[in-house]
C-alpha positions in Angstrom: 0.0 0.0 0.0 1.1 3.3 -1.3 -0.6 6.5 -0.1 1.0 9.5 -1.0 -0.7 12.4 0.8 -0.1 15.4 -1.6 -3.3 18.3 -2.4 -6.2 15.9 -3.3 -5.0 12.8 -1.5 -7.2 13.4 1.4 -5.4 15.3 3.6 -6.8 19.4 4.2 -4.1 22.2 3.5 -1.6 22.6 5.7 -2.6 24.1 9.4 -0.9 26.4 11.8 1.9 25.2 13.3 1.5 24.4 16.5 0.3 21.7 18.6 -2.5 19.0 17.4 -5.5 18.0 19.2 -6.6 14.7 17.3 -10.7 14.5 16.5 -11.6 12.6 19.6 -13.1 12.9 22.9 -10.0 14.4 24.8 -9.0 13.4 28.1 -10.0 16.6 30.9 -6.5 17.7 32.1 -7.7 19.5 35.3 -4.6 22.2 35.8 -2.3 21.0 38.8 0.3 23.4 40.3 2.0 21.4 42.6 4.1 18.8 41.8 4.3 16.7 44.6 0.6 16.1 44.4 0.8 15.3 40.9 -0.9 12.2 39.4 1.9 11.3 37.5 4.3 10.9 40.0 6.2 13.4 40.2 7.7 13.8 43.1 8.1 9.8 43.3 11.6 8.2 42.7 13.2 5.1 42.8 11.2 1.9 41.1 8.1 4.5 40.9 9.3 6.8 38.5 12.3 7.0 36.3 13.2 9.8 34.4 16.4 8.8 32.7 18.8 11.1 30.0 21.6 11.1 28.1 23.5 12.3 25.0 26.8 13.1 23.9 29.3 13.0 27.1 29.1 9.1 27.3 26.3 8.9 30.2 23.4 8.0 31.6 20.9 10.0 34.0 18.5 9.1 36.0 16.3 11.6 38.1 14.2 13.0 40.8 11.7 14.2 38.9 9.8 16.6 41.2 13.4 17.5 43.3 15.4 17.3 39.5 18.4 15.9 41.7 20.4 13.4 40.0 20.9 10.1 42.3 22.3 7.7 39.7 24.9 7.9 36.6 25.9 5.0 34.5 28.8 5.2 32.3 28.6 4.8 28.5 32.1 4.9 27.2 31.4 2.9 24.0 29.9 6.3 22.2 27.0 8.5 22.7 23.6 7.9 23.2 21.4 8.1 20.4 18.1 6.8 22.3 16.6 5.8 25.5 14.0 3.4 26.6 12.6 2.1 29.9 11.2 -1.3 30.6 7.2 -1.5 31.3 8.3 -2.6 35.1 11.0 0.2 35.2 13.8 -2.0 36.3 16.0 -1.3 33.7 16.9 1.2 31.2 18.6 0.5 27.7 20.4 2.9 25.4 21.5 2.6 21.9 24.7 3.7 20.6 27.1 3.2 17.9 26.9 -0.6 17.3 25.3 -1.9 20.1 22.0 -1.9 22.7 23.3 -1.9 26.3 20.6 -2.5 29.1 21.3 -1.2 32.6 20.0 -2.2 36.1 18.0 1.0 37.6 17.4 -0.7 40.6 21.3 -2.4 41.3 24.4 -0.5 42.7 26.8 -1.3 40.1 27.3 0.8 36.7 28.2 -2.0 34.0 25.3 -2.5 32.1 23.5 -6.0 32.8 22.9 -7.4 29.0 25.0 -6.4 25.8 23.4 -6.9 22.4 26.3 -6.8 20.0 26.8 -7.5 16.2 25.4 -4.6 15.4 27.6 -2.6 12.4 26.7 1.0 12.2 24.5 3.3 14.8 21.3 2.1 16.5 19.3 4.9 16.4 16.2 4.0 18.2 14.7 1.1 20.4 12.1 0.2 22.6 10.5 -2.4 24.7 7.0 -4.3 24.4 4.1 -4.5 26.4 5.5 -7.2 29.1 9.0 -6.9 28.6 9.5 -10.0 27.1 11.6 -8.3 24.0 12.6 -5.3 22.4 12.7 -3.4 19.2 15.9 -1.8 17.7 16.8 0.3 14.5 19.6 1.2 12.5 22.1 2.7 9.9 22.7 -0.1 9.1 19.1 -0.9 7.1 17.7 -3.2 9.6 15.3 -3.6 12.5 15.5 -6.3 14.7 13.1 -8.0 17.8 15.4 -9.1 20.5 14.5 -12.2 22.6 15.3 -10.1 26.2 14.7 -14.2 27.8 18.0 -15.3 25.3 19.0 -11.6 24.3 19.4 -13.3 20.9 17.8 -11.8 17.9 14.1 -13.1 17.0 13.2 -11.3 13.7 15.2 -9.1 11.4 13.3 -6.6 8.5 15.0 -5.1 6.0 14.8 -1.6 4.3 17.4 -2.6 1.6 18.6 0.9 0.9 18.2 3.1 3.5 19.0 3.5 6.9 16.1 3.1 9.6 16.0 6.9 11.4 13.0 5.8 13.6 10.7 3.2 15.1 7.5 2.8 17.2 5.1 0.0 18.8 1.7 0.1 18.4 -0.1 -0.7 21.6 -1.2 -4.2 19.9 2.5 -5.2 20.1 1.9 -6.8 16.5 2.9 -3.8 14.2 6.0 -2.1 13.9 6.2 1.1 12.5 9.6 2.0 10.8 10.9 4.9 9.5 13.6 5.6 7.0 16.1 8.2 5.4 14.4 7.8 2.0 11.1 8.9 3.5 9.2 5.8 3.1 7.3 4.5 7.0 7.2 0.6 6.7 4.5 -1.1 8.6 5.7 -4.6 9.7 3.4 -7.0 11.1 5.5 -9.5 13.4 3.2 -12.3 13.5 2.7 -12.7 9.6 5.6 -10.6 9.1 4.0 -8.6 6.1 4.8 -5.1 5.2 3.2 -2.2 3.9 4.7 1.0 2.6 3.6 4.7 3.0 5.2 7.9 1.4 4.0 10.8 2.7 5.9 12.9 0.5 6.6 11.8 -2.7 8.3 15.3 -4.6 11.4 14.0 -3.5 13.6 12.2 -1.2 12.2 13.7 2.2 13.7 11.7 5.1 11.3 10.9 8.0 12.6 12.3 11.2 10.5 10.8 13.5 7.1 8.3 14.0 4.6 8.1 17.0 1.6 6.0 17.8 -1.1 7.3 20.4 -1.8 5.2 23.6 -4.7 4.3 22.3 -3.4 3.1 18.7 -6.0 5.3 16.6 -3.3 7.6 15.2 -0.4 7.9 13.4 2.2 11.0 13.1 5.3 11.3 11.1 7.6 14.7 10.9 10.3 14.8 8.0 13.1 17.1 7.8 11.5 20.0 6.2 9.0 20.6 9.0 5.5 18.9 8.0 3.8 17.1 10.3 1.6 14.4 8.8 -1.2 12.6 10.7 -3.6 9.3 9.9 -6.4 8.1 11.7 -5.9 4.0 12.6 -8.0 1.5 12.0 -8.3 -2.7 12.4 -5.0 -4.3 13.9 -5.7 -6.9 16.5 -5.1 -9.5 13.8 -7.0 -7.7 11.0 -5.2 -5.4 8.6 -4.6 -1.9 10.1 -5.5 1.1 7.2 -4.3 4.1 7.1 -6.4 7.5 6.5 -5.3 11.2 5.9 -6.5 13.5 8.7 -4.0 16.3 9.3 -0.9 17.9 7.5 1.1 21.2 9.1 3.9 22.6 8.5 4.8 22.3 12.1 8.4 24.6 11.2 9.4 26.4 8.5 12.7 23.8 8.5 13.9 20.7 10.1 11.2 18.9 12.6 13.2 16.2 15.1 10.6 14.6 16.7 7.2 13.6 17.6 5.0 12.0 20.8 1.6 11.8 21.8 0.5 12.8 25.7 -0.5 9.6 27.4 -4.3 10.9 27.4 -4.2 10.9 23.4 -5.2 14.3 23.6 -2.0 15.6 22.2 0.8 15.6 19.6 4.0 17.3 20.5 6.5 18.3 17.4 10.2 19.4 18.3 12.5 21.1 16.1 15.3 24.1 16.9 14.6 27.2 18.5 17.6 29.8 17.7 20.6 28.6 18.5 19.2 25.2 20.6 17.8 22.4 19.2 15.4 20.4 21.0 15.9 16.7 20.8 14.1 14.5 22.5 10.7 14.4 24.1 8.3 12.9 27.0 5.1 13.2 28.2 4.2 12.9 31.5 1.8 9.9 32.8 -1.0 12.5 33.8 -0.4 14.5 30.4 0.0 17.5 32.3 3.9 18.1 31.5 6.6 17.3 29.3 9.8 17.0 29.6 12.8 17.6 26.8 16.4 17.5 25.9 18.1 19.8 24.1 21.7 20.8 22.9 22.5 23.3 25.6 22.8 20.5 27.8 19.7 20.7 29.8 16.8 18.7 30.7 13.6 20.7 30.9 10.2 20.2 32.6 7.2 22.1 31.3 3.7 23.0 32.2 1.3 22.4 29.7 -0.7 24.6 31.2 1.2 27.8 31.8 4.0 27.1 28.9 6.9 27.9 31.8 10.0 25.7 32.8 9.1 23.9 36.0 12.3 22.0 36.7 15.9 21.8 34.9 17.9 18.5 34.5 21.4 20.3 35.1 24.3 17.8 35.0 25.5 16.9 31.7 28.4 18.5 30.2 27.5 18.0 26.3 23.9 18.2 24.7 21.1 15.8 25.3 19.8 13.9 23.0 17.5 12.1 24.3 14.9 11.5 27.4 12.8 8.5 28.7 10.2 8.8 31.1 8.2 5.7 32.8 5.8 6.0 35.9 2.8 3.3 37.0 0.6 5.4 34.9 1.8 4.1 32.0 1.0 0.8 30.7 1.7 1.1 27.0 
């Protein structure tokens, strides 16, 4: 399946950038000023909530959210950090980096990571855990994604782009489709139980690589950013063992140039779109568990927590000595 969502393909012009509230019943975010009372967790730490970054100076954060004390660093000497993921029971925390995935023990005393996967040629530049834990997802430069067996930490499946390296990757909350992205602009839906695929271009006037995919909570929709700032956005339907089809429902031109990434609020109520403001470029992105904040990383080296609700820095993440380039973020609200 090809869908190329250009003037006439079903998607209306091009809105305000901005953020996007989806055509459903939103979730009511009731405004919450103080953080230690959040829903969410906020002031929680330990196996509650883990707020975990890292980037470019070789380590690994994790946080006190509401305090934004740091009370763990693990060494990652290999290379930096191109992205973060936390397990569904928030034990541990993996990181990809130049030719590997390393997963570390939140909860142990030592910094060595507990499980290697190796054999990896080129960068890994995103991965991610299912529903139980059981295995992961990982993505490359090196044209391939893989599912790792976390009970053997051998590889289970491998998909192939064949001439483009992966840039992007997300689960949808059915843990049967994977949705890859690549440098040639094409997002590759790979169902791992058939292990079928179906291509989308979103723009086809050119190469337009895809910077970023992300899958709401509730697996009803679909955004994509590229590198010349559109957003694109497709309403979900079937999966669950029937075919899942795609439908144009929003395009913006979120920035006049370069978008970096994309998330939905746990609530589904909202899309998020990153990109650089002046001289800082915003990486990395997290929502949350009660939708009311979210946290990013950017390339002066800071961590941020912001209210959705007043548009104002709550809390900064001040520790690392090169730009962040990624966030995770994982509290018992969360069950995708």
């Amino acid at each position: 399946m090809v869908i190329s969502p250009d003037k006439g393909d079903g998607f209306p012009p091009p809105a305000t950038a901005g953020t996007v509230l989806p055509p459903s019943s939103p979730t009511t975010r009731s405004p919450n000023n103080n953080l230690a009372d959040s829903p969410g967790g906020l002031a929680a730490t330990g196996s509650d909530t883990v707020l975990a970054t890292a980037g470019y100076d070789h380590t690994i954060k994790l946080w006190q959210v509401g305090t934004a004390l740091c009370f763990k660093t693990f060494q990652h000497p290999d290379s930096q950090v191109n992205d973060l993921a936390i397990s569904p029971d928030r034990k541990s925390v993996a990181a990809a980096g130049f030719q590997h995935v390393r997963i570390y023990d939140v909860q142990g005393s030592g910094q060595s990571p507990a499980v290697n996967f190796e054999g990896l040629t080129k960068n890994v530049t995103c991965i991610g855990f299912n529903r139980d834990g059981q295995w992961m997802f990982s993505g490359g430069e090196d044209d391939n994604a893989r599912i790792w067996d976390l009970r053997t930490n051998a590889t289970q499946k491998v998909f192939q782009t064949h001439s483009s390296p992966i840039t992007c990757a997300t689960l949808h909350p059915n843990n049967t489709e994977l949705i890859i992205a690549d440098q040639s602009g094409t997002i590759h839906l790979w169902n791992l139980k058939n292990d079928k695929t179906e291509q989308l271009i979103p723009d086809q006037s050119g190469t337009v690589p895809i910077q970023d995919v992300a899958i709401d909570p509730s697996g009803k929709f679909l955004a994509a950013v590229n590198n010349k700032g559109d957003c694109y956005i497709w309403t979900l339907d079937g999966g669950n063992g029937e075919e899942i089809r795609l439908s144009p429902f929003h395009r913006l031109k979120a920035h006049s140039r370069y978008a970096l990434t994309c998330c939905f609020s746990p609530d589904s109520s909202l899309v998020a779109d990153l990109h650089c403001s002046g001289q800082r470029w915003v990486w990395s992105a997290a929502f949350t568990g009660d939708s009311q904040y979210i946290i990013t990383a950017s390339s002066d080296n800071l961590a941020r927590l912001w209210s959705l609700e007043t548009a104002r820095t709550e809390r900064e993440y001040n520790g690392h000595q090169k730009p962040v380039t990624c966030v995770a973020y994982r509290d018992p609200s969360i069950l995708y």
